[in-house]
N, CA, C and O atoms as a GROMACS GRO file, in nm:
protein
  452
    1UNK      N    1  15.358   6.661  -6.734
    1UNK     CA    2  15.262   6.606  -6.827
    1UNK      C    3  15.327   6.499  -6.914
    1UNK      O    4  15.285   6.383  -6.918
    2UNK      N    5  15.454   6.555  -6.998
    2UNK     CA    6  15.511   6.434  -7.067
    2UNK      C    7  15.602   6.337  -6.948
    2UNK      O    8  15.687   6.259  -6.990
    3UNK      N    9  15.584   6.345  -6.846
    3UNK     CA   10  15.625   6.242  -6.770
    3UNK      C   11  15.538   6.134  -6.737
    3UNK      O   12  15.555   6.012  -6.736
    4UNK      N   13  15.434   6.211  -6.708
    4UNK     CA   14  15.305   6.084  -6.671
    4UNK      C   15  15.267   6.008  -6.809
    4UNK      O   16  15.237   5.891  -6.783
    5UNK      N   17  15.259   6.037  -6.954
    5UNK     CA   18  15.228   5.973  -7.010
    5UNK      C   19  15.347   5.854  -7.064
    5UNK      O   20  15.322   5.758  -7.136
    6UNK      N   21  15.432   5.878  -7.029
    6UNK     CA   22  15.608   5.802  -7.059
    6UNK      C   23  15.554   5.723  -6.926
    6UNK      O   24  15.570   5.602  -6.938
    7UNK      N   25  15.501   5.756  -6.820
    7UNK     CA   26  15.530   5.665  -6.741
    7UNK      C   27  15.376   5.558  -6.755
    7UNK      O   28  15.375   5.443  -6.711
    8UNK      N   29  15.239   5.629  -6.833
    8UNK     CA   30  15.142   5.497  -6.838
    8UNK      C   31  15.202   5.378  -6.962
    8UNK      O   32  15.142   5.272  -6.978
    9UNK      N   33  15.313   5.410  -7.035
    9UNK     CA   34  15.355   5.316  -7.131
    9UNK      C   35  15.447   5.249  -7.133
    9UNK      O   36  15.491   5.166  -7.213
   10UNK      N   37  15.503   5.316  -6.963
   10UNK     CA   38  15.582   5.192  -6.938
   10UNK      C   39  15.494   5.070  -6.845
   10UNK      O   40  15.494   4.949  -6.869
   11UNK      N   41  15.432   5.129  -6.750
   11UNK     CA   42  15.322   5.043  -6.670
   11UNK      C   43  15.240   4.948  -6.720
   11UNK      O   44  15.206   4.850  -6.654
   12UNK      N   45  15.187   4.980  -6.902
   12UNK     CA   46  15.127   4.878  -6.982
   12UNK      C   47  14.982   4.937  -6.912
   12UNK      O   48  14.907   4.859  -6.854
   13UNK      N   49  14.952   5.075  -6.924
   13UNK     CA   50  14.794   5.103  -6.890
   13UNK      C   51  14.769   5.200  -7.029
   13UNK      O   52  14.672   5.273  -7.044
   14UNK      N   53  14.890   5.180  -7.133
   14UNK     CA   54  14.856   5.278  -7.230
   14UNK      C   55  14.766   5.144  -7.356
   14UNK      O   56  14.775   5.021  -7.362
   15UNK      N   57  14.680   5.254  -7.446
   15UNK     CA   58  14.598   5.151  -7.523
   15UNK      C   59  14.484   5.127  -7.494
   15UNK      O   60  14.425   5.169  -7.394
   16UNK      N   61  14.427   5.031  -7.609
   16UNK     CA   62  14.273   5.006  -7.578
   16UNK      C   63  14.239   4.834  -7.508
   16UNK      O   64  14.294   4.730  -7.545
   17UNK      N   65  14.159   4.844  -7.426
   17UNK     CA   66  14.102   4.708  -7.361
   17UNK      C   67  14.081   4.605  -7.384
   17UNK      O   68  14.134   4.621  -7.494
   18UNK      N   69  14.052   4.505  -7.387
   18UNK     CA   70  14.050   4.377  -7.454
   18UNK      C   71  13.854   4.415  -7.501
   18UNK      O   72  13.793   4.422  -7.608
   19UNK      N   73  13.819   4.429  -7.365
   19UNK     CA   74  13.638   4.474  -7.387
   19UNK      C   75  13.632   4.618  -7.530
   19UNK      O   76  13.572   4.613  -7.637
   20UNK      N   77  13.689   4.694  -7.493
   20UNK     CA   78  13.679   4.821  -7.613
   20UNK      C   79  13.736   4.798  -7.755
   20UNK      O   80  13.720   4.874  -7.850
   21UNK      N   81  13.799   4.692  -7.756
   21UNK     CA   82  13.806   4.627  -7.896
   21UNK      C   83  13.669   4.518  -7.966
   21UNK      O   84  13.612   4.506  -8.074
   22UNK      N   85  13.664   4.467  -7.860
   22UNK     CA   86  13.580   4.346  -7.896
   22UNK      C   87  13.389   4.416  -7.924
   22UNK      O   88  13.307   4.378  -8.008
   23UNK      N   89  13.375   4.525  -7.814
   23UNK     CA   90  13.306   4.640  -7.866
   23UNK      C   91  13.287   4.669  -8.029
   23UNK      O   92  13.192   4.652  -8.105
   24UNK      N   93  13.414   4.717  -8.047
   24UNK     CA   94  13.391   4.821  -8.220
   24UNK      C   95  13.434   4.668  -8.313
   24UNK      O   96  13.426   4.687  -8.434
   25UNK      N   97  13.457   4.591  -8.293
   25UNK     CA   98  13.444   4.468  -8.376
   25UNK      C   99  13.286   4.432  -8.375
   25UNK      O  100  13.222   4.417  -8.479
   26UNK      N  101  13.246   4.424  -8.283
   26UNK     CA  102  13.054   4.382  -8.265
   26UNK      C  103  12.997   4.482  -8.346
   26UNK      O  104  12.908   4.440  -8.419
   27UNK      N  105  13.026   4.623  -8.355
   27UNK     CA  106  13.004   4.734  -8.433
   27UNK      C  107  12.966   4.694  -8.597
   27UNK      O  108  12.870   4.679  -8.672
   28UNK      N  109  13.143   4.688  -8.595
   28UNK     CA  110  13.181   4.690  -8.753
   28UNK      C  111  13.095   4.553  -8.790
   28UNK      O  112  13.038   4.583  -8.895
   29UNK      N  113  13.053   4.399  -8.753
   29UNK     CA  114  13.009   4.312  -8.800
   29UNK      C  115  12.859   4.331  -8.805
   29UNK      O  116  12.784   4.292  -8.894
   30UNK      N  117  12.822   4.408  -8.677
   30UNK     CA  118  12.670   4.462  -8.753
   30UNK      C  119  12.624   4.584  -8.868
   30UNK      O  120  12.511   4.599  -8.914
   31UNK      N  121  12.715   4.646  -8.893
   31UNK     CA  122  12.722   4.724  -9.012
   31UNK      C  123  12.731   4.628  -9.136
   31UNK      O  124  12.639   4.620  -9.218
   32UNK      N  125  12.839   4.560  -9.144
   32UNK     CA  126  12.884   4.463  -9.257
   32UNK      C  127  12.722   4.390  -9.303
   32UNK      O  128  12.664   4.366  -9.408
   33UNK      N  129  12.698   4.376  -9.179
   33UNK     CA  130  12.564   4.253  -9.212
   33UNK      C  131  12.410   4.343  -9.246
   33UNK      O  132  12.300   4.287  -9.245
   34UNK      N  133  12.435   4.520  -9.282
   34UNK     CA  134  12.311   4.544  -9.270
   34UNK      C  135  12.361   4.565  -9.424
   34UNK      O  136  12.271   4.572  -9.508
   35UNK      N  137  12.510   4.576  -9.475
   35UNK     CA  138  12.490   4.613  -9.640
   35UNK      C  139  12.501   4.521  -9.652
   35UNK      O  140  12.412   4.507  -9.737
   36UNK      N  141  12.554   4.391  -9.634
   36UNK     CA  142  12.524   4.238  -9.701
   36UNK      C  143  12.370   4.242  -9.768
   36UNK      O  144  12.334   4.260  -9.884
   37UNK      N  145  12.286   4.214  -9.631
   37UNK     CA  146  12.149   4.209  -9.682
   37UNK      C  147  12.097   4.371  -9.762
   37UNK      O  148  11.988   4.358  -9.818
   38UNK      N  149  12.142   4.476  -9.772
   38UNK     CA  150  12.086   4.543  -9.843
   38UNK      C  151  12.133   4.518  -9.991
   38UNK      O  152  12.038   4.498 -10.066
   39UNK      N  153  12.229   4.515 -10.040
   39UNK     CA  154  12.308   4.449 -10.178
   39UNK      C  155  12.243   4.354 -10.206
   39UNK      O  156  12.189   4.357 -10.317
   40UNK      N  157  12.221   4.231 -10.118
   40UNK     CA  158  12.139   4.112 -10.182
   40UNK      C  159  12.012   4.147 -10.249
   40UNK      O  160  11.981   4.123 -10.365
   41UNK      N  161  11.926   4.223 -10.135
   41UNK     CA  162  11.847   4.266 -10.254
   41UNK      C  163  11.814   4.313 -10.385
   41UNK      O  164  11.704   4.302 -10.440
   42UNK      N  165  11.933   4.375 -10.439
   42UNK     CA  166  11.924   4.492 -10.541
   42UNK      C  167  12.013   4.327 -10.685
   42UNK      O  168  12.013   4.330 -10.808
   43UNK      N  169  12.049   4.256 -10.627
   43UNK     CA  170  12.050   4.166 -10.746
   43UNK      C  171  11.935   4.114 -10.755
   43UNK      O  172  11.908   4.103 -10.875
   44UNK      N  173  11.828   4.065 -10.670
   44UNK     CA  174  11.701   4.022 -10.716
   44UNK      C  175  11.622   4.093 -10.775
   44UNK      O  176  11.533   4.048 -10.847
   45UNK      N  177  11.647   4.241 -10.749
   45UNK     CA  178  11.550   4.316 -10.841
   45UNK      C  179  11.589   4.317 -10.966
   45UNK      O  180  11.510   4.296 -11.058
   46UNK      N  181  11.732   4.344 -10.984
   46UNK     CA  182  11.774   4.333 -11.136
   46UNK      C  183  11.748   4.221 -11.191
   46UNK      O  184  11.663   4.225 -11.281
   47UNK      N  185  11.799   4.112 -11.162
   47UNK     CA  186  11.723   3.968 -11.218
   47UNK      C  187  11.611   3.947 -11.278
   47UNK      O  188  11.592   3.856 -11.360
   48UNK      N  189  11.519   4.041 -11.237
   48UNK     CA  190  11.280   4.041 -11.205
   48UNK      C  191  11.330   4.120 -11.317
   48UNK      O  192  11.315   4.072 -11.429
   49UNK      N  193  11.390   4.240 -11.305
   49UNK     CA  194  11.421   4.327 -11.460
   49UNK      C  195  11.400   4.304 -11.587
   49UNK      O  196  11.333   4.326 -11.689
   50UNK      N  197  11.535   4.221 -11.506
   50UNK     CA  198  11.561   4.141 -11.710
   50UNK      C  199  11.478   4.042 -11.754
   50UNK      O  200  11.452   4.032 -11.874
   51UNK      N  201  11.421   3.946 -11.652
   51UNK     CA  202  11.283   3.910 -11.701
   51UNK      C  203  11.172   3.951 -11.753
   51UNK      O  204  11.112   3.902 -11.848
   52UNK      N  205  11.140   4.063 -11.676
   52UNK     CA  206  11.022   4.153 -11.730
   52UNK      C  207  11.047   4.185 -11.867
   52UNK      O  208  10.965   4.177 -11.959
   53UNK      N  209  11.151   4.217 -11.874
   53UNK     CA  210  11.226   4.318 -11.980
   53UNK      C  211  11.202   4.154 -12.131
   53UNK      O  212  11.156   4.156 -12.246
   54UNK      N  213  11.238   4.082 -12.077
   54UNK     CA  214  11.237   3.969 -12.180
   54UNK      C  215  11.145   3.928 -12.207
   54UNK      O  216  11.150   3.887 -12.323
   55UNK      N  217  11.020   3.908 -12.146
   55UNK     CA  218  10.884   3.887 -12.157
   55UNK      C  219  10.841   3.984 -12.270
   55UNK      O  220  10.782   3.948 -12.371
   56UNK      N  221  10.874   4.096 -12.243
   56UNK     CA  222  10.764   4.162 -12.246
   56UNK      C  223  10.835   4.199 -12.427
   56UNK      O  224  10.759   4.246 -12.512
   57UNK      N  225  10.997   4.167 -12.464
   57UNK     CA  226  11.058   4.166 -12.621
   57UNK      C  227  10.997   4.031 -12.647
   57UNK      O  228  10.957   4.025 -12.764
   58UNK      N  229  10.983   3.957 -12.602
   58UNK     CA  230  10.958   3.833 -12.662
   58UNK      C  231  10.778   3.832 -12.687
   58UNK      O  232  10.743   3.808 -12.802
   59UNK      N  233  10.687   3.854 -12.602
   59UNK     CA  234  10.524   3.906 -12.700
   59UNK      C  235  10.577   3.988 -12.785
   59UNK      O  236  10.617   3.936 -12.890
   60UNK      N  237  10.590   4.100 -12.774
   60UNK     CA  238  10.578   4.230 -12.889
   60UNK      C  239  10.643   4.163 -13.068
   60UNK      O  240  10.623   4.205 -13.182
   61UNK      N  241  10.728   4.041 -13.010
   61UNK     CA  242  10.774   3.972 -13.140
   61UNK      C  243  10.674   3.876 -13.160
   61UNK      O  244  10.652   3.875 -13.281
   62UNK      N  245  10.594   3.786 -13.096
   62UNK     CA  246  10.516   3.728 -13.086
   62UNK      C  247  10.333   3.748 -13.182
   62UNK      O  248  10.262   3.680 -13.257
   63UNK      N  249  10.330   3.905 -13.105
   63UNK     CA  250  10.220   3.949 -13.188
   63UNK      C  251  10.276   4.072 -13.292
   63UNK      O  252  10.184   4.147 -13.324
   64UNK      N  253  10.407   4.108 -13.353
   64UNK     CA  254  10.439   4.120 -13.466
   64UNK      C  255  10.433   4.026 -13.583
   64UNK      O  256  10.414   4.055 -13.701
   65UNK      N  257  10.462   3.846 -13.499
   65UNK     CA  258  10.443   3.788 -13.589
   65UNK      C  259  10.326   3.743 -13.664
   65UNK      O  260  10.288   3.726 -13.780
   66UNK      N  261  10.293   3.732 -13.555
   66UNK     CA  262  10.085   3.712 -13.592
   66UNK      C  263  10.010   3.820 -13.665
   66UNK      O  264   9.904   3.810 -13.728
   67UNK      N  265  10.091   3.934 -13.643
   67UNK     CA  266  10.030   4.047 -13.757
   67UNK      C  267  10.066   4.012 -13.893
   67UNK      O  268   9.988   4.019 -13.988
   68UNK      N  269  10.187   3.973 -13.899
   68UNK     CA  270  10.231   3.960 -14.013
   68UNK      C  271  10.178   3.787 -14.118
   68UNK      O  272  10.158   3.789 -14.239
   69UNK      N  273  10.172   3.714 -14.068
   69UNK     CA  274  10.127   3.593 -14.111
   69UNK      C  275  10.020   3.548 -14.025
   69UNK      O  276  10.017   3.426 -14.015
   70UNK      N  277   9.936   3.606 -13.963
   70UNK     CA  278   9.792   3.571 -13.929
   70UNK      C  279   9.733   3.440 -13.821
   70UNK      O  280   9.629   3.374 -13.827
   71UNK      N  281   9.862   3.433 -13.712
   71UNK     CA  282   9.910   3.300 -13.703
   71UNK      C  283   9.996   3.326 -13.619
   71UNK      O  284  10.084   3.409 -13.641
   72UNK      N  285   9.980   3.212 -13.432
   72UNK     CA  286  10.082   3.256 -13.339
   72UNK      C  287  10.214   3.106 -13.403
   72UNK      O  288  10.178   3.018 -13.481
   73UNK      N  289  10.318   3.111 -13.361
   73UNK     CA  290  10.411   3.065 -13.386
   73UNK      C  291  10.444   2.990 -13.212
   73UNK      O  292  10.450   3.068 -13.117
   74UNK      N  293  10.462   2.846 -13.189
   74UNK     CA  294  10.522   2.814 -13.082
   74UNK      C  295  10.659   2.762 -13.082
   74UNK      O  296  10.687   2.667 -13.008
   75UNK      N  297  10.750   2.817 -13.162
   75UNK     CA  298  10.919   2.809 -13.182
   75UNK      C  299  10.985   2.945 -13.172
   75UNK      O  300  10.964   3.006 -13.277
   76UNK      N  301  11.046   3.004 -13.099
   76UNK     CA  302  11.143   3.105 -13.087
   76UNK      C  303  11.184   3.134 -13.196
   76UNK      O  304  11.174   3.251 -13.234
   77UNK      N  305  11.242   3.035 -13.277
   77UNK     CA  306  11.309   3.004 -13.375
   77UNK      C  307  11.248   3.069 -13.513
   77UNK      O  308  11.312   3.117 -13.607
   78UNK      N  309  11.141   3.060 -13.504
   78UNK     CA  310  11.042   3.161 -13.603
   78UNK      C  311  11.059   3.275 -13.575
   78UNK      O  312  11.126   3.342 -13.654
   79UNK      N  313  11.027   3.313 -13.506
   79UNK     CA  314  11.078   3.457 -13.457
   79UNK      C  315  11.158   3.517 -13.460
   79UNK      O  316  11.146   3.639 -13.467
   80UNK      N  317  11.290   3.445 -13.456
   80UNK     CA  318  11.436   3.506 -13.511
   80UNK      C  319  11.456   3.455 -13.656
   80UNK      O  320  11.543   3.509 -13.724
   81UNK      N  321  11.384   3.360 -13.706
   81UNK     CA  322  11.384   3.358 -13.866
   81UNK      C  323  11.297   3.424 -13.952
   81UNK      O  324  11.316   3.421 -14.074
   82UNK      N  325  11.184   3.495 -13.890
   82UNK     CA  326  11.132   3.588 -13.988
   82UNK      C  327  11.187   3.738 -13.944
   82UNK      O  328  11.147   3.842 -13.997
   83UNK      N  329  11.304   3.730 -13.817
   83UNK     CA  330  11.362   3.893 -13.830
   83UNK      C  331  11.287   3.947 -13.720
   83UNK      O  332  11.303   4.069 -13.727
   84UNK      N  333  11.214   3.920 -13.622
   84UNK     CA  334  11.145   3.974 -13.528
   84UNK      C  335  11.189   3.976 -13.380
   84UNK      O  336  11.151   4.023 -13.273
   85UNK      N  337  11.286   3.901 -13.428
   85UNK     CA  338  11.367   3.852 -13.265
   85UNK      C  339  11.528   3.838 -13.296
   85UNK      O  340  11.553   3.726 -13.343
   86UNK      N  341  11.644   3.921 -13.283
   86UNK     CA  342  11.765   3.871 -13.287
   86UNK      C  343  11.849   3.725 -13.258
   86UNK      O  344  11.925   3.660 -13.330
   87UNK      N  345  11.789   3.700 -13.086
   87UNK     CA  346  11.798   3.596 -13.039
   87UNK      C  347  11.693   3.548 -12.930
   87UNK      O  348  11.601   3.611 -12.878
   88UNK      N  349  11.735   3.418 -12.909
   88UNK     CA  350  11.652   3.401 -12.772
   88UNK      C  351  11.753   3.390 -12.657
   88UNK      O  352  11.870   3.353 -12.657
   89UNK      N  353  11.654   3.441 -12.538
   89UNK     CA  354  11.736   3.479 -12.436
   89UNK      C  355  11.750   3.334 -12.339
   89UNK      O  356  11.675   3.260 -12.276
   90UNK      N  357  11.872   3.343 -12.365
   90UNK     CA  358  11.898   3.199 -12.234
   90UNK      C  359  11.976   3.222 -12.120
   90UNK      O  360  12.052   3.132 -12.083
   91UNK      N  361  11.969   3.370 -12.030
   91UNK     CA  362  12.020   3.401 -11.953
   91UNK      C  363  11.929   3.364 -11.836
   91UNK      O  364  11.974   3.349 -11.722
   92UNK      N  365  11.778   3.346 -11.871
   92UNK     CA  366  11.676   3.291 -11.758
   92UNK      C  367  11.640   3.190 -11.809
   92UNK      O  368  11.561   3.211 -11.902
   93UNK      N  369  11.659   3.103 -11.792
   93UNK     CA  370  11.597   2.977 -11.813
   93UNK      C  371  11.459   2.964 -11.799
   93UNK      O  372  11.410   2.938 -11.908
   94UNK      N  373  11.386   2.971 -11.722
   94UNK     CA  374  11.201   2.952 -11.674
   94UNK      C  375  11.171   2.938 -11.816
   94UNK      O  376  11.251   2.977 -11.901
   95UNK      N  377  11.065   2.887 -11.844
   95UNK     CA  378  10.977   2.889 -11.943
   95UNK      C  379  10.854   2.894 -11.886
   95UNK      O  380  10.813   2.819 -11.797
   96UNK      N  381  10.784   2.999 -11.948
   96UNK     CA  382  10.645   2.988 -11.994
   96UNK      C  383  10.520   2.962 -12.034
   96UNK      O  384  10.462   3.071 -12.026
   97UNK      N  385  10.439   2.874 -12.076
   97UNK     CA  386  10.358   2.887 -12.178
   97UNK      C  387  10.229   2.958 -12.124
   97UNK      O  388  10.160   2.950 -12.022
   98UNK      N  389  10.227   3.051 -12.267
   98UNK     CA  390  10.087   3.185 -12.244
   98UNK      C  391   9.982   3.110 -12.369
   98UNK      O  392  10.016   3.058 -12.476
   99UNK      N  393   9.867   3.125 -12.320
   99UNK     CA  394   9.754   3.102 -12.407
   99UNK      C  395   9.772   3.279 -12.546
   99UNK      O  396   9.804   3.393 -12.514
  100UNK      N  397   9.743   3.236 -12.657
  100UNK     CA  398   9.740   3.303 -12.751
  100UNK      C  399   9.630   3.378 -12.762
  100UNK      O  400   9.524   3.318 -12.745
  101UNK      N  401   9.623   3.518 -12.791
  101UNK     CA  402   9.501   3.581 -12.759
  101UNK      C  403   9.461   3.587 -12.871
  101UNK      O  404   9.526   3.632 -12.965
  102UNK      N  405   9.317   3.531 -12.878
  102UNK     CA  406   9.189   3.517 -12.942
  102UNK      C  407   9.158   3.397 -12.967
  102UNK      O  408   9.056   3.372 -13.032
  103UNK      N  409   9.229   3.311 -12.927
  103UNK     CA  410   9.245   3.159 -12.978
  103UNK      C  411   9.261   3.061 -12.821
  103UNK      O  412   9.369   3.035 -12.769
  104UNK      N  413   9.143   3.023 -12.773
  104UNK     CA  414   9.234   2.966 -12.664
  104UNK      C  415   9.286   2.816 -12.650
  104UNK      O  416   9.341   2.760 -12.555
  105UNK      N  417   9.242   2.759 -12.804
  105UNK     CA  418   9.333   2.653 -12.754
  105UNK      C  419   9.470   2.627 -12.849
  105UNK      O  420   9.522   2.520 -12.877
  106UNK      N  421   9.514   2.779 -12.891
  106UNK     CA  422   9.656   2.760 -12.899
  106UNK      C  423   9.764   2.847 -12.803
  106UNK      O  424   9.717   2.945 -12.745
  107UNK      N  425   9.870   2.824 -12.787
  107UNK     CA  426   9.941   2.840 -12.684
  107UNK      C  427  10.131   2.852 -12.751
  107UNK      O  428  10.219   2.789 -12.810
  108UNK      N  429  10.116   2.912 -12.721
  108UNK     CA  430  10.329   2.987 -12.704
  108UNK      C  431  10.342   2.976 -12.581
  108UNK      O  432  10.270   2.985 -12.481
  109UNK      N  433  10.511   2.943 -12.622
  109UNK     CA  434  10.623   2.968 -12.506
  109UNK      C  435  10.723   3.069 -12.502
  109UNK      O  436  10.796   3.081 -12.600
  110UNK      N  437  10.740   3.144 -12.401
  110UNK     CA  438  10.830   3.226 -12.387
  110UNK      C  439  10.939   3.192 -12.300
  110UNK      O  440  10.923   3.144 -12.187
  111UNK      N  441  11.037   3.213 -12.346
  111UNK     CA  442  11.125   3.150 -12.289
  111UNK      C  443  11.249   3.276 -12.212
  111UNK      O  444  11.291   3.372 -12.276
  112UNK      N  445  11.273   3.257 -12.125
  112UNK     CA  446  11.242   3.386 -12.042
  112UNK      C  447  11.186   3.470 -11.932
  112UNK      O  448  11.235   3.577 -11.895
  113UNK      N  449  11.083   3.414 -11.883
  113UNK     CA  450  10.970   3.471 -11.805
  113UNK      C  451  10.969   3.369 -11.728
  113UNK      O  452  10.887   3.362 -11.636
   0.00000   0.00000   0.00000
């Protein structure tokens, strides 16, 4: 038994094939390519997130402010100067503009969404 295998490694029949490599390489690159595209997705959802997520801080400051002074505001800048908004978010760029509810011909921007 340990003769025959001393003797397939001297013959050069010990090892794997040129085909049975090139096999589990075709393998491994279709695996690679099914979590590529599954990962890609999961940053676009987070992205839609933090948008949503910013939209939806930026009204609630919007119609805090209008509760409070009777009156929509179209500057961010109001919003973080009367204390209703820390900052504005410039991690999404898009802008907005939403018609003001009850009023339709005034209009805010959210910046964010």
């Amino acid at each position: 038994m340990l003769m025959r295998s001393m003797e397939k490694k001297r013959s050069g029949e010990a090892g794997f094939t040129l085909v049975e490599l090139l096999v589990v390489i075709a393998i491994l690159a279709i695996l690679a390519t099914i979590v590529v595209f599954a990962v890609g997705g999961i940053t676009d959802k987070g992205t839609n997130a933090a948008n949503q997520t910013d939209c939806s801080v930026l009204q609630a400051a919007e119609e805090a402010y209008f509760a409070k002074f009777n009156v929509y505001t179209d500057q961010e800048s109001d919003l973080v100067s009367a204390g209703f908004l820390h900052a504005v978010s410039t991690k999404h760029p898009t802008v907005a503009t939403v018609p003001a509810s009850g009023n339709n011909s005034a209009t805010y921007t959210i910046t964010g969404c």
